[in-house]
Structures are given as C-alpha cells and as structure tokens.
N, C-alpha and C positions, 0 to 999 in steps of 0.2 A: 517245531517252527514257531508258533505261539508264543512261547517261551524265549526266546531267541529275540523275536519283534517286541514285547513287553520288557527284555531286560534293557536293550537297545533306548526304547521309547524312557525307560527311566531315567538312566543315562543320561538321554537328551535334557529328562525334564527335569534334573537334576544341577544340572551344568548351566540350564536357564536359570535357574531358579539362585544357585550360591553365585553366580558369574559379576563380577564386577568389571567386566571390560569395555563397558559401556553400554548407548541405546542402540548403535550401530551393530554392533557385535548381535545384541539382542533382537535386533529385528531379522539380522541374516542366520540366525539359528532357530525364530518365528518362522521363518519363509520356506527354511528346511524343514522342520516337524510339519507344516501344512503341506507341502510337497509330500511327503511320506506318507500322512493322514489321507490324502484325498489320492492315493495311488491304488488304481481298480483292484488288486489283488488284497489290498489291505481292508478295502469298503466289501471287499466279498467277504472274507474273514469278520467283518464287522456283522454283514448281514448274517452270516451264518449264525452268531451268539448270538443275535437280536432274536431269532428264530427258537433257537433252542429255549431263550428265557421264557419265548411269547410260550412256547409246547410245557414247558416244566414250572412255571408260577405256578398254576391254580392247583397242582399237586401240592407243590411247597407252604402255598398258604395253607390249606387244607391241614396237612401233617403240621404246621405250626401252631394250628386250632386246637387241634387235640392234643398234642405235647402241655398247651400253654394249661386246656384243663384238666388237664392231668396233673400238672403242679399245683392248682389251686386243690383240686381234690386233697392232695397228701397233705399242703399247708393244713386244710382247715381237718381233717384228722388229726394230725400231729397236737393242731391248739385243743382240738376237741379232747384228745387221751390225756393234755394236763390239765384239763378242768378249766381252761381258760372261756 
C-alpha cells in the first residue's frame, strides 16, 4: 500500500513539477496533493514512519559510528603498511 501511495505522490509531484499548463492548473493539482496529504489515513501512515525512525535512529547512528571507525582504522593501517 506504501508503495502504491509513493508511486501515486510521485506522479503527482512529477506532473507539478514538468506541467506547463499554467498557475491555475497548478494550484488545483496544489489543492489535490494537500487534500491527499492531510487525509487521516495517510497522516497515520505518516505517523507510523515517524515512529519507527523515532525507535530505530539511535541504533543507526550508533552502527554508523562504528562502521565510520572501522574505515579510519583500515585507512590508517593500509597508510601505515606502505610507510606513509
């Protein structure tokens, strides 16, 4: 369903975005994506990713800590084994 709403929303934001049919056109396809955006089902799906980012960030930072020195480790081995 996700997937479906996201291809949908692209779509829209796609068709605003190349559309030269003027401000008119433009505002009534503004009026629809806001209509669609502020639709309870979608702001629940909205809250529900809000959620899951708030629960899984501070893992991800964490794991992006030790990934990031884990790369500096190897760099400054690598410089170290040619004598740099």
């Amino acid at each position: 369903m996700r997937g479906k709403i996201l291809f949908v929303f692209g779509l829209a934001m796609g068709y605003v975005l190349g559309a030269r049919a003027g401000r008119e056109r433009y505002q009534q396809i503004k009026a629809g994506a806001e209509k669609i955006w502020m639709d309870p089902r979608v702001q629940e799906q909205v809250h529900t990713v809000e959620d899951f980012v708030k629960d899984k960030a501070p893992d991800l930072a964490e794991k992006a800590t030790t990934a990031a020195k884990k790369v500096v480790s190897t760099v400054r081995n690598a410089r170290d084994d040619k004598g740099e």
